[in-house]
C-alpha positions in Angstrom: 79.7 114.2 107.4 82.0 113.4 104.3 81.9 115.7 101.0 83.0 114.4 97.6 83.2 116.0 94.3 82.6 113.6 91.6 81.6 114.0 88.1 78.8 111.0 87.0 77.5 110.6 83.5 79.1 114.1 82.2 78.2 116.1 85.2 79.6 117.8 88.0 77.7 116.8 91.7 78.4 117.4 94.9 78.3 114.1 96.9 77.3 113.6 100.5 77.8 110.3 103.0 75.1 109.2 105.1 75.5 107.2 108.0 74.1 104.1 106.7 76.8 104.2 103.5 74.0 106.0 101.3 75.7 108.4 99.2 73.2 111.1 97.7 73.4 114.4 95.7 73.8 117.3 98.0 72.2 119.7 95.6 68.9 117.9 94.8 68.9 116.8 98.4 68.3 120.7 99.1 66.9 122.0 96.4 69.9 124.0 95.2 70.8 122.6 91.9 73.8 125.3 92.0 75.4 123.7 95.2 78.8 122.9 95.3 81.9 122.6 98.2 82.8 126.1 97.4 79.4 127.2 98.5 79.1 124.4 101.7 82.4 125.9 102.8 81.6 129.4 102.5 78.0 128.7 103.9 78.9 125.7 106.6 77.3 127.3 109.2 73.8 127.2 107.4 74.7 124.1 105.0 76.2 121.7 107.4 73.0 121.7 109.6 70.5 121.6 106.7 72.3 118.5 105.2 72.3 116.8 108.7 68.8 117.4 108.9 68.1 115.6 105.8 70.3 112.6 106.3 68.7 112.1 108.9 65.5 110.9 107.1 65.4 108.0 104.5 66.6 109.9 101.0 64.3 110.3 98.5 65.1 107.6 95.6 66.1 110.8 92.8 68.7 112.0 95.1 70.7 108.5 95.6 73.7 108.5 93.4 75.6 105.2 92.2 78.7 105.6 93.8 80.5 102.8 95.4 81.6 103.8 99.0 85.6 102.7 99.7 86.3 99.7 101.7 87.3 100.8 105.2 90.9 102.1 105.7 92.7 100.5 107.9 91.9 96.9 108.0 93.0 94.0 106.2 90.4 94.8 103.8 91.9 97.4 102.3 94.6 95.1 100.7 92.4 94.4 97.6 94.4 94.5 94.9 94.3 97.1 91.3 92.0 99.8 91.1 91.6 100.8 87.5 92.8 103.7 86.5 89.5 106.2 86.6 86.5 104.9 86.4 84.3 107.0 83.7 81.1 106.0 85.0 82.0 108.0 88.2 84.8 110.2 88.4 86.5 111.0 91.6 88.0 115.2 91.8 89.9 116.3 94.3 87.6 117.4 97.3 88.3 121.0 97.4 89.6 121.3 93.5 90.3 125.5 93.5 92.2 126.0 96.5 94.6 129.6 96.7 97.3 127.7 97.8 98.5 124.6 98.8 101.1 124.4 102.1 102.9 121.2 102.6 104.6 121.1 106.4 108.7 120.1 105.4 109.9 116.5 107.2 107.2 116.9 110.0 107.5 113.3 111.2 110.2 112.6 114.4 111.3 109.8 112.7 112.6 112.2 109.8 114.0 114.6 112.1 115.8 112.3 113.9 118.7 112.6 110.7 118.6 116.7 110.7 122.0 118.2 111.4 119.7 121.1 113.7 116.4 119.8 115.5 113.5 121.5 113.8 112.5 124.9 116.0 109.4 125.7 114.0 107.8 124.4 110.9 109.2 124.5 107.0 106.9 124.7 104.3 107.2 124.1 100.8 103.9 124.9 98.5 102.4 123.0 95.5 100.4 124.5 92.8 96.5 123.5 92.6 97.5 122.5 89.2 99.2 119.1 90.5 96.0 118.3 92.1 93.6 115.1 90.6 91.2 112.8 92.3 90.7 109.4 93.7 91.3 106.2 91.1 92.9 108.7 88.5 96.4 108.1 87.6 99.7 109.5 89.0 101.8 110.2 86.1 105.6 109.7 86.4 107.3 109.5 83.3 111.1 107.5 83.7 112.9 110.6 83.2 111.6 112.1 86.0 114.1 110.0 87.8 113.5 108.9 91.7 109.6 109.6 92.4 108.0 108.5 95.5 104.7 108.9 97.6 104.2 110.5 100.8 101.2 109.6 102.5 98.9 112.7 104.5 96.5 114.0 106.2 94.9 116.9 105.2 92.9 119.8 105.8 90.7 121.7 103.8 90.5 125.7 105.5 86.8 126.7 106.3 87.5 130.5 107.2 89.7 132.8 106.5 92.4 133.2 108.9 95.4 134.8 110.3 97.6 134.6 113.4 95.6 131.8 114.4 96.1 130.8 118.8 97.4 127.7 118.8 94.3 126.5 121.2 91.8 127.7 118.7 93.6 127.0 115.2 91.5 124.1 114.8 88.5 126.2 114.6 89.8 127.9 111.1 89.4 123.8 109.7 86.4 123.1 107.7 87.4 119.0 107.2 90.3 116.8 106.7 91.1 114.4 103.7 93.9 112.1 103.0 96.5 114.1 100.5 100.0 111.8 98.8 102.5 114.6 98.5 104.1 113.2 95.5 107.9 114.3 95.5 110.6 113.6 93.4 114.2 113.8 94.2 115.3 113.4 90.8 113.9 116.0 89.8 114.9 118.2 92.9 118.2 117.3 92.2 118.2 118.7 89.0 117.1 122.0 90.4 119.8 122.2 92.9 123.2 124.0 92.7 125.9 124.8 95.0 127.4 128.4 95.0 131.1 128.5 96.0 131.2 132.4 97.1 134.8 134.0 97.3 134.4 134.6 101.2 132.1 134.3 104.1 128.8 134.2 103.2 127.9 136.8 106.2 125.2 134.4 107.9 124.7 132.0 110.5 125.1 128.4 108.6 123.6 126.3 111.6 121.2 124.0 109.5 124.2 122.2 108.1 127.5 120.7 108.9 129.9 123.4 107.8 133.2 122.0 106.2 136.1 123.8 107.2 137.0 127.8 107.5 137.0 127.8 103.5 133.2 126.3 103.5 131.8 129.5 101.3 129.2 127.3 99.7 125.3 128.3 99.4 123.6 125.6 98.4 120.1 126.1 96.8 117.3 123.5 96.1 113.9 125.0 94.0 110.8 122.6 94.4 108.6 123.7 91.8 109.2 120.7 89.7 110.3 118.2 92.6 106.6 118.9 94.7 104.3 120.5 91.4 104.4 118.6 88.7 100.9 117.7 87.3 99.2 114.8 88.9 101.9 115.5 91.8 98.7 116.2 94.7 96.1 113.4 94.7 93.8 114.1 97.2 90.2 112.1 98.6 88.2 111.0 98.2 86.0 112.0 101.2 86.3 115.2 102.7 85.4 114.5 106.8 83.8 117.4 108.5 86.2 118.2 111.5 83.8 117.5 114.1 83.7 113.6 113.1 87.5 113.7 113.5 87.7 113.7 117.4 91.4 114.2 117.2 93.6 114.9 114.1 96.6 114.6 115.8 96.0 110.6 116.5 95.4 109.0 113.2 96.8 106.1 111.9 98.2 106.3 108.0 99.0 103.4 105.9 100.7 103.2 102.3 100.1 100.2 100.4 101.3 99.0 97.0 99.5 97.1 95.3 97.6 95.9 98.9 101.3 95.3 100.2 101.6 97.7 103.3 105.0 99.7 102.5 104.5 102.3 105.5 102.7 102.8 108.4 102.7 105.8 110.8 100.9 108.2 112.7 100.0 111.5 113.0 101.2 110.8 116.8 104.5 111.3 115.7 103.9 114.8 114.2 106.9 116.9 115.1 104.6 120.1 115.4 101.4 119.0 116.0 98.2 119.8 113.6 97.3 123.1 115.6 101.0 124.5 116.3 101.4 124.1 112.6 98.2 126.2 111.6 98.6 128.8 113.9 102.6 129.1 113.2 101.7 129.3 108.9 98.9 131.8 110.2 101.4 134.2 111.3 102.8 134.1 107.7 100.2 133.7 105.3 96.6 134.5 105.2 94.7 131.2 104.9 91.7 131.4 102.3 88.0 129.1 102.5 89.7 126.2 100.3 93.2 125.9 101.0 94.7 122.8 101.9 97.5 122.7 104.3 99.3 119.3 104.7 101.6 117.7 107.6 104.2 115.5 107.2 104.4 111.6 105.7 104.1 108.7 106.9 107.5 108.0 107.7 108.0 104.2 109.0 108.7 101.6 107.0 106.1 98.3 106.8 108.4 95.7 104.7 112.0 96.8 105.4 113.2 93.9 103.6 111.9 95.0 99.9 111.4 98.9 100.8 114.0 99.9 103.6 113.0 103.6 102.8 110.6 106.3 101.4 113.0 106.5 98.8 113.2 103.0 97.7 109.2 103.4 96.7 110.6 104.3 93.5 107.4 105.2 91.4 109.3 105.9 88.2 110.1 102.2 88.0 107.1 100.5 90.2 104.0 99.7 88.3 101.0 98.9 90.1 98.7 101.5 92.3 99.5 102.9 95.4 97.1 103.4 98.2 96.7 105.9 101.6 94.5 105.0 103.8 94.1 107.0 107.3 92.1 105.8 109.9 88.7 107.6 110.7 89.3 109.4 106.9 88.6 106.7 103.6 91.3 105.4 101.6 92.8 106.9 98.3 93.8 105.1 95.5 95.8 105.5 92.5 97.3 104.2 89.7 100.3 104.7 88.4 101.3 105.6 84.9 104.8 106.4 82.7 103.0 108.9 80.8 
């Protein structure tokens, strides 16, 4: 089943997707006008099989909404070219828009780890406020002196149940859905909130992550990535949430990035360092994980046209105009333009 907020004529709906591309109000389709994905999460176990139910039968004409449903995500179709920047007949929010937290997985891709001083041992995580969340077709905003701003395309997933020290063998129980997340970053601003300490002796711990320089190497260095991972606009996110049981295995789906319908990178969550589950359970152990969060795992990695875009940094969105696009296979497709201010 896929989910969707959306906001048509003024107002707030809960979208669902039936299997014959029929998208129809969730709330009038029940009989709750006070349905929403808050509630559907909280209530899945009830919800999910009443709104199967339904879909099953032709909808009734007053529950149909006008929504067009996204080309398919990973096909040539999908390199159509600008989406304009929210559409105000239908507006796309994010698909879970009030989570506690959000949990981005740090360089989770082999391809990244391959340049680590130190292999990865467990997962890193950096967080993002729900603040930098927005929605399908609205804008990414990247003013020019933010500096170097790129994308990093994601799968995500929405937490059904609250959770900790999740088994590794059972983590993917705690998942409500997945949706496709661009974890917006920007090293020039990251740059500007990092420093080096130079401390007058040893610094008294084990410096293994990084190359040490010498028996006089006393330097801390510290990176803060509020600004770098959090700025508004920073977590686009949809536009379809997918039920996990239509996802018959997270851990082998195939992401795209496309600018302007150019594919830039390609990937798969194949090449995971920790996979989907590990990651879960290993953040479980750490942090309690509410109905609503959104954890994401690591970007596509692999560059598609080498030539123009050798890396993830050369996707330089403080200076590229156009939209950029995520597509994951199984998921939808997200799209978004891309603004100065």
């Amino acid at each position: 089943m896929r989910l969707a907020n959306v906001i048509i004529k003024g107002r707030p709906r809960l979208a669902v997707r039936g299997d014959e591309d029929v998208v129809v109000d969730a709330a009038l389709l029940l009989g709750r006008d006070d349905l929403d994905m808050q509630t559907v999460i909280a209530h899945s176990g009830s919800l999910l099989p009443s709104l199967r139910a339904k879909l099953a039968r032709p909808a009734p004409e007053h529950t149909i909404l006008d929504v067009s449903v996204d080309a398919p995500a990973i096909s040539s179709a999908s390199a159509a070219a600008d989406i304009p920047a929210g559409s105000r007949r239908v507006r796309w929010l994010p698909p879970s828009p009030r989570p506690s937290k959000i949990v981005g997985v740090a360089v989770n891709n082999r391809l990244g780890a391959r340049f680590a001083h130190r292999a990865p041992v467990e997962p890193a995580y950096f967080l993002k406020p729900p603040s930098a969340l927005t929605g399908h077709r609205e804008p990414i905003v990247v003013p020019a002196e933010y500096g170097l701003t790129h994308p990093e395309p994601e799968l995500a997933a929405i937490i059904g149940t609250r959770s900790r020290d999740l088994a590794p063998d059972t983590a993917l129980d705690a998942v409500f859905g997945f949706t496709i997340i661009n974890d917006i970053t920007s090293p020039g601003l990251k740059d500007r909130d990092s420093m080096e300490l130079v401390l007058p002796g040893p610094i008294g711990s084990d410096l293994g992550w990084r190359r040490r320089h010498g028996e006089d190497d006393h330097s801390v260095y510290l990176t803060y990535h509020a600004r770098s991972k959090g700025c508004d606009t920073f977590a686009p996110m949809g536009p379809w949430l997918v039920t996990r049981e239509e996802v018959a295995d997270p851990n082998d789906l195939d992401i795209e990035g496309r600018l302007n319908g150019e594919l830039v990178l390609t990937d798969s969550t194949r090449n995971l360092t920790f996979t989907i589950q590990a990651a879960l359970a290993h953040l479980s152990r750490h942090m309690t994980l509410e109905p609503g969060d959104i954890v994401h795992f690591g970007t596509a990695f692999q560059p598609a046209a080498p030539d123009r875009y050798p890396t993830i940094r050369h996707l330089d969105l403080s200076t590229i105009d156009g939209t950029f696009s995520v597509g994951i296979s199984g998921i939808g497709r997200l799209d978004n333009p891309i603004r100065r201010s």
